[in-house]
C-alpha positions in Angstrom: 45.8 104.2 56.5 42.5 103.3 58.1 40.5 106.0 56.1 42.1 104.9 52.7 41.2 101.2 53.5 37.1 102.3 54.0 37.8 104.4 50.6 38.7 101.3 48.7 36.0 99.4 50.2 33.7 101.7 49.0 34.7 101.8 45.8 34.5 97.9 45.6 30.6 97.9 46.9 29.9 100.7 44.1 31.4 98.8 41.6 30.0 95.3 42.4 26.9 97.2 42.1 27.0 99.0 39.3 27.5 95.4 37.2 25.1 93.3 36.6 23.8 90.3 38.3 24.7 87.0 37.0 21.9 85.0 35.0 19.5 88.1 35.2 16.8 88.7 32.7 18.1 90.2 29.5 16.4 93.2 28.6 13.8 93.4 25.9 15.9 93.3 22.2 14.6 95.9 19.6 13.9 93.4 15.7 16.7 94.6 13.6 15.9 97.1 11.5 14.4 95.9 7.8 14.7 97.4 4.2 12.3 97.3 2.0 12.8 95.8 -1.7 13.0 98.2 -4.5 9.5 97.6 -6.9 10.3 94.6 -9.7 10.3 97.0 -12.9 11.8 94.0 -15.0 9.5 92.1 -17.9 6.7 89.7 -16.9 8.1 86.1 -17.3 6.6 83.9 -20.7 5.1 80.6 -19.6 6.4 77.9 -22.0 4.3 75.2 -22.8 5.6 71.3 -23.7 4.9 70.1 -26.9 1.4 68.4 -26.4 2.1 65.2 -28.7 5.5 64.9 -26.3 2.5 65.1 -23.3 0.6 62.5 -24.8 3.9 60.2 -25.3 5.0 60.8 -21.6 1.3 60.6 -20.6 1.3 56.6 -22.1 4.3 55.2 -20.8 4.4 53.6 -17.7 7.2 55.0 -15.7 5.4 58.0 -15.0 1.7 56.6 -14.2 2.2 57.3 -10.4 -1.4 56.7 -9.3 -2.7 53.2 -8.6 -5.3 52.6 -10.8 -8.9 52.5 -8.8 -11.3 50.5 -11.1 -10.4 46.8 -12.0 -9.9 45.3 -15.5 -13.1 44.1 -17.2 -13.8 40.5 -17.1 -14.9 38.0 -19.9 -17.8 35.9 -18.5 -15.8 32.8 -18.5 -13.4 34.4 -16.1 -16.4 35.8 -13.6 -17.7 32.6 -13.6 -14.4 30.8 -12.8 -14.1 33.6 -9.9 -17.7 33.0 -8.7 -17.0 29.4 -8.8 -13.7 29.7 -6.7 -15.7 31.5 -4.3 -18.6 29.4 -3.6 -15.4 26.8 -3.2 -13.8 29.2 -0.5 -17.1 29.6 0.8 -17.5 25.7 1.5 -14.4 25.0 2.5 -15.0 27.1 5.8 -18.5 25.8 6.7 -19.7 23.9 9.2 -21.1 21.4 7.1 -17.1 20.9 5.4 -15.9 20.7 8.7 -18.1 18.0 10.5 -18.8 15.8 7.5 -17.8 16.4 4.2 -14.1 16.3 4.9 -14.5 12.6 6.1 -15.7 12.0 3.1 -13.0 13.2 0.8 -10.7 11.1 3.1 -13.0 8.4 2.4 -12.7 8.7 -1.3 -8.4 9.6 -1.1 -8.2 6.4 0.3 -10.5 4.3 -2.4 -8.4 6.6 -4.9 -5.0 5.4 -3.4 -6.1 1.4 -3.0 -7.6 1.7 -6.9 -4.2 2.9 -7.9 -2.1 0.6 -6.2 -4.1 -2.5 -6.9 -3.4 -1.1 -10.8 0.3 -0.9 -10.2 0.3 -4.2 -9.1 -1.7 -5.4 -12.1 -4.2 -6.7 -10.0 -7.6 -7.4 -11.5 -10.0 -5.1 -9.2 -13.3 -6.1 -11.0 -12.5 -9.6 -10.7 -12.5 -8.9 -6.9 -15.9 -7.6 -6.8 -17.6 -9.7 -8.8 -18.2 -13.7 -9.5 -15.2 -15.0 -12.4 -17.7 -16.8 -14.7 -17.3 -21.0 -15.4 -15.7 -21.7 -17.9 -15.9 -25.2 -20.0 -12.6 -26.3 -21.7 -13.5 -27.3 -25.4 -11.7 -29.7 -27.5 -10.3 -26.8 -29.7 -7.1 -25.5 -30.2 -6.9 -22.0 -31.5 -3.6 -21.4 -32.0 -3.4 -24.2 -34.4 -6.5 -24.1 -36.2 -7.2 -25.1 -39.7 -10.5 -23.7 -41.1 -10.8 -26.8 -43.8 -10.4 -29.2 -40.7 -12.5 -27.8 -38.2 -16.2 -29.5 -37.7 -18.0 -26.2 -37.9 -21.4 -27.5 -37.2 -20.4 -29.4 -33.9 -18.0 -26.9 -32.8 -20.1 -24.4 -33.0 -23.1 -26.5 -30.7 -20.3 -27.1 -28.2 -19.4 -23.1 -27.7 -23.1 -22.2 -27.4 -24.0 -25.2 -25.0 -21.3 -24.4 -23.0 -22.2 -20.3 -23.1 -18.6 -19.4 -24.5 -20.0 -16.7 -26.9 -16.4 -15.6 -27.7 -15.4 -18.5 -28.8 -18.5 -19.2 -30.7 -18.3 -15.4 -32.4 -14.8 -16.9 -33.8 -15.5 -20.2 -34.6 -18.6 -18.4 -36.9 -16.1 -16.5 -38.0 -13.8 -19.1 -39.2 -16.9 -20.2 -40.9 -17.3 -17.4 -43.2 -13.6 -17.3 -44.0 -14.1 -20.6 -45.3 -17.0 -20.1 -46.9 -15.3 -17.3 -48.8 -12.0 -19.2 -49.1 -14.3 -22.6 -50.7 -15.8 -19.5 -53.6 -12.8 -18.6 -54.1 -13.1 -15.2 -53.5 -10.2 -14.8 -50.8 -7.0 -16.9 -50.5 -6.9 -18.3 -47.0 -3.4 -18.4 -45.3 -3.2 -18.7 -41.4 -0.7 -16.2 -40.9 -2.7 -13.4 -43.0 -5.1 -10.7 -41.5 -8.7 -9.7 -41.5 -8.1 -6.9 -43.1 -6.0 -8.5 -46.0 -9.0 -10.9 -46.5 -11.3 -7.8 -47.0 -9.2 -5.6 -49.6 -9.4 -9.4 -51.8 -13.4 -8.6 -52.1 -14.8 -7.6 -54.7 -15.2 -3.4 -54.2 -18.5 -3.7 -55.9 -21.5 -5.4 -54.1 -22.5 -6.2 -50.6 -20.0 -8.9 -49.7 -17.0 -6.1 -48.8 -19.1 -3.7 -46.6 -20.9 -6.7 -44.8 -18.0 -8.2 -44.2 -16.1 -5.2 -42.8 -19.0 -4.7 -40.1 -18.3 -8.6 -39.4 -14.6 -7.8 -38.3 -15.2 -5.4 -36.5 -17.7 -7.1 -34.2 -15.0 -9.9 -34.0 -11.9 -7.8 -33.2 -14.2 -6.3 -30.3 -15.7 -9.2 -29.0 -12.4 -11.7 -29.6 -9.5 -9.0 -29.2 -11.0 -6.7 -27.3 -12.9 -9.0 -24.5 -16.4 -7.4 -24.9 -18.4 -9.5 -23.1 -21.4 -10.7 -24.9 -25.2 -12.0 -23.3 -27.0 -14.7 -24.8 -29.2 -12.2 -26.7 -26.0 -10.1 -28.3 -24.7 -13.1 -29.5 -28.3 -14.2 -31.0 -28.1 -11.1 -32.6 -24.4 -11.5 -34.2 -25.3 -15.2 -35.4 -27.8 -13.9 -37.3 -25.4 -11.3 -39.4 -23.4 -14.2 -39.8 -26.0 -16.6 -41.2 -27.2 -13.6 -43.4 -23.8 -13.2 -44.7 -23.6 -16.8 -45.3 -26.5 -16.8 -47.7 -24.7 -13.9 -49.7 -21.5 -15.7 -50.4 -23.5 -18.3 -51.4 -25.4 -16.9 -54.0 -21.8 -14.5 -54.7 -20.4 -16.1 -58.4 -17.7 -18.2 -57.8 -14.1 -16.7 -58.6 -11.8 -18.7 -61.4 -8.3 -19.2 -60.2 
């Protein structure tokens, strides 16, 4: 029994042994072994080429321009200069100088801006503000009910011009000549009846219609329109009225 015990421990040694270790180092692997391809005895392939109008189509269409084009559109001159003007703006804009004083002055004119337009939406007079509202002497005359055979002309008139009310004088001189014409007969005065209506009754022929449009229309701007005359404009218009005077005088008297 004893000797067939160190027998079968024996055995056991051998065996454990003989197997190999756990985790050991596998042993170098030979490449598997390779086959060569037989020789390609076949045709040689035929390239095809596109149609090259197709190319050109494909070529021009948009969806297959992949590449970001490098050079920039060409510019007219008005838009380089707009772009060199935006620039020098940019440029500004981020001095020093823009930054300490010229932004106070843009404030400075905002604010002028914003008072201007208020004071205009509150129809408030902003000249009248600034400046000296000129005297004013009430004259015995009434223009909304004005009769141009009642009206003392000649005293009237004395009265505007001492006073300095050269729009009033401008209209009563005015009046003047529509009387005169009215007295040759060569308008029909009604007081309800415009400037212009009294013109196309001229004559077409002779001076009387074209001096007497240039008349209305430096009464409608100095009456209608508030120009403001100076002693020497007003000179200047009493003479075109006196000239104008002399031709309806001389002008032949129209028969009713």
């Amino acid at each position: 029994m004893p000797a067939l015990c160190f027998w079968f421990r024996l055995l056991l040694l051998v065996a454990l042994g003989a197997a190999p270790a756990h985790g050991a180092a596998p042993g170098p692997q030979r490449p598997p072994a390779t086959r060569p391809l037989p020789p390609d005895t076949g045709p040689a392939p035929r390239l095809r080429r596109p149609d090259e109008a197709r190319l050109q189509e494909l070529r021009g269409q948009r969806d297959f321009q992949y590449v970001e084009p490098t050079s920039r559109p060409e510019e007219s001159a008005w838009q380089a200069f707009w772009a060199r003007v935006r620039q020098a703006i940019a440029e500004w804009l981020t001095s020093r100088s823009y930054s300490h004083f010229w932004r106070w002055v843009f404030y400075a004119l905002f604010l002028v801006a914003g008072v201007f337009v208020v004071l205009k939406l509150l129809q408030i007079d902003f000249t009248a503000l600034l400046s000296r509202t000129p005297r004013r002497v009430a004259l015995a005359y009434d223009t909304a009910a004005e009769n141009i055979h009642e009206v003392d002309f000649a005293s009237r008139l004395a009265e505007a011009e001492a006073a300095g009310n050269w729009r009033l004088a401008v209209r009563l001189g005015y009046l003047e000549l529509l009387k005169a014409l009215s007295d040759r007969g060569l308008i029909q005065w009604q007081p309800d009846k415009t400037n212009h209506a009294y013109l196309a009754e001229l004559p077409a022929a002779g001076p009387l219609r074209a001096g007497f449009r240039e008349i209305t229309r430096q009464f409608e701007f100095v009456w209608y329109g508030e120009l403001a005359l100076s002693g020497p404009l007003y000179a200047r218009v009493r003479e075109g009225h006196r000239a104008f005077l002399s031709q309806v005088g001389g002008a032949v008297r129209r028969v009713a």
